[in-house]
C-alpha positions in Angstrom: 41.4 -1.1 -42.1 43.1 -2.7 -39.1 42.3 0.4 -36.7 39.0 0.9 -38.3 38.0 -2.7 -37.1 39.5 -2.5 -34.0 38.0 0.8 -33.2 34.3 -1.1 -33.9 35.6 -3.9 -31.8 36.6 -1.5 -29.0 33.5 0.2 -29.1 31.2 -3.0 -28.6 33.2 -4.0 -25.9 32.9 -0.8 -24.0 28.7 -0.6 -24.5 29.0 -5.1 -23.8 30.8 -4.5 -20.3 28.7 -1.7 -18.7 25.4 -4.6 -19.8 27.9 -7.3 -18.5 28.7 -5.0 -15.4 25.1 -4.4 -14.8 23.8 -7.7 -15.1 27.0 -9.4 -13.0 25.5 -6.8 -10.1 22.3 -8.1 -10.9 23.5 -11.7 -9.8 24.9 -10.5 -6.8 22.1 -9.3 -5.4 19.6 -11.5 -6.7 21.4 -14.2 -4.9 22.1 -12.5 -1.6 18.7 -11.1 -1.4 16.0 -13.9 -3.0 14.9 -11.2 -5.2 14.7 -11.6 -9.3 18.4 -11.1 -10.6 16.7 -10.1 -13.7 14.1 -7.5 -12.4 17.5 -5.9 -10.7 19.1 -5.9 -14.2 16.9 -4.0 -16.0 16.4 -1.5 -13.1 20.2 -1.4 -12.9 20.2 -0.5 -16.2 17.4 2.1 -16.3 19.5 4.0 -14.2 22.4 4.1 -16.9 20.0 5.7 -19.5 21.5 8.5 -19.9 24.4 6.5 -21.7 22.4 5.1 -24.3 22.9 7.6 -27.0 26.4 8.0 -26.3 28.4 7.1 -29.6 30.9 4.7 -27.6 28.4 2.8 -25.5 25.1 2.4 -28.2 26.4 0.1 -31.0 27.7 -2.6 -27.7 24.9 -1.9 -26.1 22.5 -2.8 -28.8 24.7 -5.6 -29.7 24.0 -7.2 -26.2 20.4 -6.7 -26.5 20.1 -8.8 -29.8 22.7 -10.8 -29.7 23.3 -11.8 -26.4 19.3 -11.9 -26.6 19.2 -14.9 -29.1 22.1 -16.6 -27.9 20.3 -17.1 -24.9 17.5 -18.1 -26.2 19.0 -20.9 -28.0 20.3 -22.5 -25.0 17.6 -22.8 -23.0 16.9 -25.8 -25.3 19.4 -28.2 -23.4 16.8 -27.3 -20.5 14.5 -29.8 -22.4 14.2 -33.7 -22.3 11.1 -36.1 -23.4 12.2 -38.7 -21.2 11.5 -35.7 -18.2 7.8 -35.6 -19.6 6.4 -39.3 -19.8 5.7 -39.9 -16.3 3.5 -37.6 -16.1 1.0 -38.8 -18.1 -1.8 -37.6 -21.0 -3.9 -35.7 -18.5 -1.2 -33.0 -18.1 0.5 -33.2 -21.7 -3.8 -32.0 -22.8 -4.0 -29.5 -20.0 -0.9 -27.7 -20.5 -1.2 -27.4 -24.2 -4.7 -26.1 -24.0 -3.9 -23.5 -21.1 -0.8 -22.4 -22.6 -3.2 -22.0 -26.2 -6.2 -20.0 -24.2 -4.1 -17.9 -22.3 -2.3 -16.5 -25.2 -5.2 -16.1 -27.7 -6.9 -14.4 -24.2 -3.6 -12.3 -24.0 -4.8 -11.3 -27.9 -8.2 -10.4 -27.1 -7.9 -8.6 -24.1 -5.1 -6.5 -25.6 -7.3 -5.8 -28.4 -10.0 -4.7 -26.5 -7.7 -2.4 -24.1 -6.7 -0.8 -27.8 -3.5 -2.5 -27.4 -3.4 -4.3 -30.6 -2.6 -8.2 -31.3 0.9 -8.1 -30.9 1.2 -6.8 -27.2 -1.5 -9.6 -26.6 1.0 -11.8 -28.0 4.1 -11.2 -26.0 2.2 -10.5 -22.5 -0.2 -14.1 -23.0 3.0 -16.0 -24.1 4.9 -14.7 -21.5 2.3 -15.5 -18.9 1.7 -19.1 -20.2 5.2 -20.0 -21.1 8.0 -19.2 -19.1 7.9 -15.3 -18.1 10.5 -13.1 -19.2 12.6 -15.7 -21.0 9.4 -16.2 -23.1 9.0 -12.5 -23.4 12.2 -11.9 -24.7 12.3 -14.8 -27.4 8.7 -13.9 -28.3 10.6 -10.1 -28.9 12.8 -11.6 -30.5 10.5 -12.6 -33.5 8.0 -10.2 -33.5 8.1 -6.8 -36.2 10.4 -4.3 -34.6 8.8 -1.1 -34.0 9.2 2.4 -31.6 7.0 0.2 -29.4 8.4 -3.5 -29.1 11.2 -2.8 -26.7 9.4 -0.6 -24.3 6.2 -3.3 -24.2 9.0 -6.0 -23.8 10.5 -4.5 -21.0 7.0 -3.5 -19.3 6.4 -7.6 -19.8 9.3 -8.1 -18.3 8.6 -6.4 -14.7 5.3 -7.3 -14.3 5.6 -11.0 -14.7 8.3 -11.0 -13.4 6.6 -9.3 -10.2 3.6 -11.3 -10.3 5.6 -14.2 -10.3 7.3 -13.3 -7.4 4.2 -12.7 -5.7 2.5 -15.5 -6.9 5.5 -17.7 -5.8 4.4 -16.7 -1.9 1.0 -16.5 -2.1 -0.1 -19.6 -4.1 0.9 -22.2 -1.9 -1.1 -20.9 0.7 -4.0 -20.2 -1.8 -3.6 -24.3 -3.0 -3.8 -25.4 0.6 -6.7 -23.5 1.6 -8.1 -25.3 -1.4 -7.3 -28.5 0.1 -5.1 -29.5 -2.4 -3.0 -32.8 -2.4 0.7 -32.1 -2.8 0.6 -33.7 -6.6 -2.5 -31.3 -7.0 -0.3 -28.0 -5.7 2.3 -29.3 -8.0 0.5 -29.6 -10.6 -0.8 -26.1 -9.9 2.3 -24.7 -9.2 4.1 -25.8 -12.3 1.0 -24.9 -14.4 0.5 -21.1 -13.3 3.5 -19.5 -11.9 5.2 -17.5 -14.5 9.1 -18.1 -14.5 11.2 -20.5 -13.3 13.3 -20.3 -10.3 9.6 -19.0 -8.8 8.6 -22.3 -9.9 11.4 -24.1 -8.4 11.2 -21.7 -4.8 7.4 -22.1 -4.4 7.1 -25.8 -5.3 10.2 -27.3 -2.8 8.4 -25.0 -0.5 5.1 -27.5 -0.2 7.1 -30.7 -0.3 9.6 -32.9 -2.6 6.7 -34.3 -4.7 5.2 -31.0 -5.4 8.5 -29.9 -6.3 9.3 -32.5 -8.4 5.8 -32.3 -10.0 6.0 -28.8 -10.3 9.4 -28.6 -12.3 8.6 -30.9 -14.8 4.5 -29.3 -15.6 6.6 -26.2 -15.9 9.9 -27.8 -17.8 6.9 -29.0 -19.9 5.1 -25.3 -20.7 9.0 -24.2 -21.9 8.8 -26.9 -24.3 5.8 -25.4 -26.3 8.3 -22.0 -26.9 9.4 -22.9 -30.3 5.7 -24.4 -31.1 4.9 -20.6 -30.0 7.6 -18.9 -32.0 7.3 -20.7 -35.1 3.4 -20.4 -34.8 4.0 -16.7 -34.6 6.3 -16.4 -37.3 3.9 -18.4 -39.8 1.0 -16.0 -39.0 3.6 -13.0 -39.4 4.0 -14.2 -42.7 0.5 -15.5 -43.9 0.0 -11.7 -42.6 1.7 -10.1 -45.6 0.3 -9.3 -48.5 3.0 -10.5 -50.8 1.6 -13.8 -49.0 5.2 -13.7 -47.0 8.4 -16.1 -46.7 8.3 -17.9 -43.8 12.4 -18.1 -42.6 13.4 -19.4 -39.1 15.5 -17.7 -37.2 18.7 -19.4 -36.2 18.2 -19.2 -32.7 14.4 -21.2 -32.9 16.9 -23.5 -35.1 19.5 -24.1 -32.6 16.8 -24.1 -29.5 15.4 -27.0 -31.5 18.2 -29.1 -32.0 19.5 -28.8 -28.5 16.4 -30.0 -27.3 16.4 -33.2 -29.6 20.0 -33.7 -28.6 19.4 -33.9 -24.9 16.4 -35.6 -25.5 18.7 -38.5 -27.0 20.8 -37.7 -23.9 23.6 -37.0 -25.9 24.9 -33.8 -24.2 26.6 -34.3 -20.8 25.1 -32.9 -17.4 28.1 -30.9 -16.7 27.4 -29.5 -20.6 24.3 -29.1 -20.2 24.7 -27.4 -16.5 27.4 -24.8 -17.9 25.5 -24.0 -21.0 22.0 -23.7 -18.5 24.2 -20.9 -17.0 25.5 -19.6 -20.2 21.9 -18.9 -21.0 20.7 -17.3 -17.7 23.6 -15.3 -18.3 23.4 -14.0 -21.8 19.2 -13.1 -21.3 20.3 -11.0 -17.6 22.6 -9.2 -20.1 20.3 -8.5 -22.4 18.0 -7.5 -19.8 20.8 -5.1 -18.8 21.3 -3.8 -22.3 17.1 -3.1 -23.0 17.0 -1.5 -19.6 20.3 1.2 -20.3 18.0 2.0 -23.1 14.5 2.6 -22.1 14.1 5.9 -19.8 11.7 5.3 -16.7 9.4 7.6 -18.1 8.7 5.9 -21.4 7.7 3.3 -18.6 5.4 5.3 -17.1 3.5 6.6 -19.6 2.3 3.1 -20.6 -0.9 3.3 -18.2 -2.8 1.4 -16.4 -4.3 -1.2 -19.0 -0.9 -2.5 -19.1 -1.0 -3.6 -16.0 -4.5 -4.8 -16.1 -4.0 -6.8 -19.2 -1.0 -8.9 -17.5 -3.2 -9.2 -14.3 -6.0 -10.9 -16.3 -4.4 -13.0 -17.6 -2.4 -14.7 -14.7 -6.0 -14.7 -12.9 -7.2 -16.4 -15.8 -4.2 -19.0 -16.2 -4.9 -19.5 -12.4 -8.5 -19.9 -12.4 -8.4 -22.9 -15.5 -5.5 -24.2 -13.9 -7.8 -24.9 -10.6 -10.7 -26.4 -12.5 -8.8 -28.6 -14.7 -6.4 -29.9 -11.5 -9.6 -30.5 -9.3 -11.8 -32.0 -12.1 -8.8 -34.8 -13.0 -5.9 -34.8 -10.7 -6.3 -37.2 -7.5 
């Protein structure tokens, strides 16, 4: 019994450390070279598919893609605080609920209309008005498992990921051509660009008040996650025909209470710092572990209206985001 377990143990570790590997190389080169650690990760990985099936690399590997998956999820809670948000006022608290709301039910649409289906329309709009790929991944993380969810996941994954790269050049020069005040290109900023550190890069870019601005519209789009998740999981349920249980998942549990815990500022920077890395570490790893085992071809074969679907709706998030920032932000 002893050996049997310790034979199961050994062959975790051995699929864990090549993700581990992969997404530590990831890091490396993400910060040397200003480029998205996690877009490196999962086409790190996609090299290593031929590994995936092996018998003593699948069971770790799939082990760091869920459970490293939701672990990482969970932390991004201590990211949160609601002392962060009420400086900035009513104005922005309405617009970012509302943009984060019309993007995703657009995501739903537009997917549907492409032939996509509703829950691609989920995952891509959420991931587009929440956070990028953290949002993707969480939003995978709840959604019905299928042949199709990890392949759409990681195609989320690289083009927002992409676009917010892009987006984190181009839209400062876009705002100032629009004449936009530096609490306006905040505003902007922090209300369209898909993941963080973009967030972060672009905004410090413009000045310290767009910056500052910037981080807390977007800090304020990562708070509606679990509103998103759990929404998700009640319509999941109210889809079934048995009428459905509705059961959170521990991760939207624990992502929940670390936010109300830092909000009481009862966990320490330096916690909160080191389990903020913990988290960017566990989703690169399970960026790692979905890449090792999706082949580039599965990839390719998704078409075109992936892509355009993604596309819409950042130009959609962007163009609301304009009219609502010059209609009632001085």
């Amino acid at each position: 019994m002893i050996r049997q377990r310790y034979g199961q143990a050994a062959t975790i570790f051995r699929g864990l450390g090549l993700a581990l590997t992969i997404a530590a190389a990831a890091a490396f080169l993400g910060a040397h070279y200003g480029a998205p650690a996690m877009l490196f990760a999962l086409l790190i990985g996609m090299a290593f598919n031929f590994l995936a099936h092996e018998s003593h690399i699948k069971p770790g590997v799939d082990f760091a893609a869920s459970a490293c998956l939701r672990l990482g999820v969970a932390l991004l809670g201590v990211r949160l605080s609601w002392a962060d948000f009420q400086s900035l006022g009513l104005y922005p608290v309405i617009a970012v609920i509302a943009l984060v709301a019309l993007t995703i039910l657009a995501g739903i649409a537009l997917s549907r209309l492409l032939g996509r289906g509703a829950r691609l329309g989920i995952l891509t709009g959420g991931s587009v008005a929440i956070c990028g790929a953290s949002a993707a991944l969480a939003l995978a993380s709840v959604l019905p498992r299928d042949a199709r969810l990890e392949r759409d996941t990681l195609f989320t994954v690289v083009a927002v990921t992409t676009l917010s790269t892009i987006a984190m050049v181009a839209y400062p020069l876009l705002f100032a051509a629009l004449d936009a005040t530096d609490a306006q290109t905040g505003m902007l900023i922090g209300a369209t660009i898909h993941d963080v550190a973009q967030v972060v890069g672009a905004g410090y870019s413009v000045s310290r008040e767009a910056g500052d601005t910037a981080v807390m519209v977007k800090l304020m789009r990562v708070a509606l996650l679990p509103v998103v998740l759990l929404a998700v999981i009640v319509a999941l349920a109210n889809g079934k025909a048995d009428g459905g249980k509705i059961t959170l998942p521990w991760f939207l549990v624990a992502f929940i209470a670390l936010a109300a815990i830092n909000s009481l500022g009862l966990i320490p920077a330096p916690v909160a710092s080191a389990a903020e890395s913990a988290s960017r570490i566990l989703l690169i790893t399970a960026i790692a572990a979905l890449g090792v085992k999706t082949a580039l071809k599965q990839m390719a074969d998704l078409g075109g209206g992936y892509i355009m679907l993604v596309v819409a709706e950042t130009a959609l998030l962007l163009a609301m985001a304009i009219v609502f920032v010059k209609l009632f932000v001085a």
